[in-house]
C-alpha positions in Angstrom: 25.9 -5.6 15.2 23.3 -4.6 17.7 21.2 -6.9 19.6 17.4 -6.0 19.2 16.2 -4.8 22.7 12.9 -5.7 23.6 10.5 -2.6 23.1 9.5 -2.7 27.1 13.6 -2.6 28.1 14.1 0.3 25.3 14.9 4.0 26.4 10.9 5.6 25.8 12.7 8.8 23.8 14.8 6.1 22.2 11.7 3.9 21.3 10.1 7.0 20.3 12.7 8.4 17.9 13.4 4.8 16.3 9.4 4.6 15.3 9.5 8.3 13.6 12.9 8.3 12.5 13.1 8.3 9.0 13.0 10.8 5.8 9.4 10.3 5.2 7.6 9.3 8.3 6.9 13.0 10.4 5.8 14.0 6.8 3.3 11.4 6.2 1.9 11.2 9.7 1.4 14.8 9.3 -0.8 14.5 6.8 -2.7 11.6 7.6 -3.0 13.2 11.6 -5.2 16.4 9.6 -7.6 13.1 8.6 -8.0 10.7 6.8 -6.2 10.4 3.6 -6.1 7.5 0.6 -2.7 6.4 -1.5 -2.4 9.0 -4.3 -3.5 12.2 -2.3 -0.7 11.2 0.2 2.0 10.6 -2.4 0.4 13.6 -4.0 0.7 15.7 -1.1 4.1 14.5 -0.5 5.8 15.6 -3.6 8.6 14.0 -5.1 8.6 10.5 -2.6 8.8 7.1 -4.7 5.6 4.6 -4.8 7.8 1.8 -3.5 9.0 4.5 -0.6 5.4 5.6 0.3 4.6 2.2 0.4 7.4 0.9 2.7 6.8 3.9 5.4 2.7 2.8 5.5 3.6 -0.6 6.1 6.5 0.2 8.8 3.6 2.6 10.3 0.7 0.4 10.0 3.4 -2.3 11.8 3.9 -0.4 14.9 0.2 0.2 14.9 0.6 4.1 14.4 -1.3 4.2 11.5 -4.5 2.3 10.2 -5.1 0.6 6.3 -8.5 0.1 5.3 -9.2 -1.7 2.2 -12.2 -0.9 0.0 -13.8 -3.9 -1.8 -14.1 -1.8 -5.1 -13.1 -1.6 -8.8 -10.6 -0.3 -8.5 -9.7 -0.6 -5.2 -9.3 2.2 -2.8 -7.2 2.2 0.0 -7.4 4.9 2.7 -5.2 5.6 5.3 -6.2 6.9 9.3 -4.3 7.6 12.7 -4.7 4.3 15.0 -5.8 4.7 18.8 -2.2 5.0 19.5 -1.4 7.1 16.7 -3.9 9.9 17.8 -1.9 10.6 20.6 1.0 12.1 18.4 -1.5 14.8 17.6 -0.1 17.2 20.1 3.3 15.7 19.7 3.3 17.2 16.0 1.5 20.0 16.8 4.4 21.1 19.1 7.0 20.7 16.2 5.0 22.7 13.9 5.1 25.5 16.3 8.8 25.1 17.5 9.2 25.1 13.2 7.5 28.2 13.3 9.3 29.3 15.9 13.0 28.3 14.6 12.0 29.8 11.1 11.4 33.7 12.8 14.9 33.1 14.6 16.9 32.3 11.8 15.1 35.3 10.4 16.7 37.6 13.0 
């Protein structure tokens, strides 16, 4: 078993890949980077990703301060979803995917 390094002695692509790594998480931040977004448009948006999945992958995000929860006081509540600080600056980061996607899809086309 590994010992947990401290986030300032980590490897920065290392760091980076461990907070984005995941099924769910360049999906979601993907979505919620185009605006804000609340619960059910999310898992809507999504498709076929479990409540209890959707759920875990917010908090994990919201831990690492990538991603912001705000928490109507209303009947019934509402809950919407935003890009911290931090998180805006994967903007350009997801951009760049998209278009290496793009990219990657015309080349397997060849």
């Amino acid at each position: 078993m590994a010992k947990a390094q401290a986030v300032n002695e980590q490897c920065p692509i290392e760091l980076g890949l461990n907070i984005l790594s995941g099924k769910w998480k360049l999906k979601i931040l993907w979505h919620i980077s185009k605006g804000t977004v609340r619960f059910n448009e999310l898992q809507r948006l999504l498709g076929n990703i479990t409540t209890k999945t959707l759920t875990q992958q917010l908090r994990e995000l919201e831990e690492q301060k990538i991603v912001l929860r705000n928490v109507f006081p209303e009947v019934p509540p509402r809950v919407e979803y935003s890009l911290s600080e931090i998180g805006i600056t994967l903007k350009p980061v997801l951009g760049e995917l998209c278009k290496w996607g793009k990219i990657y899809q015309e080349y397997q086309r060849k």
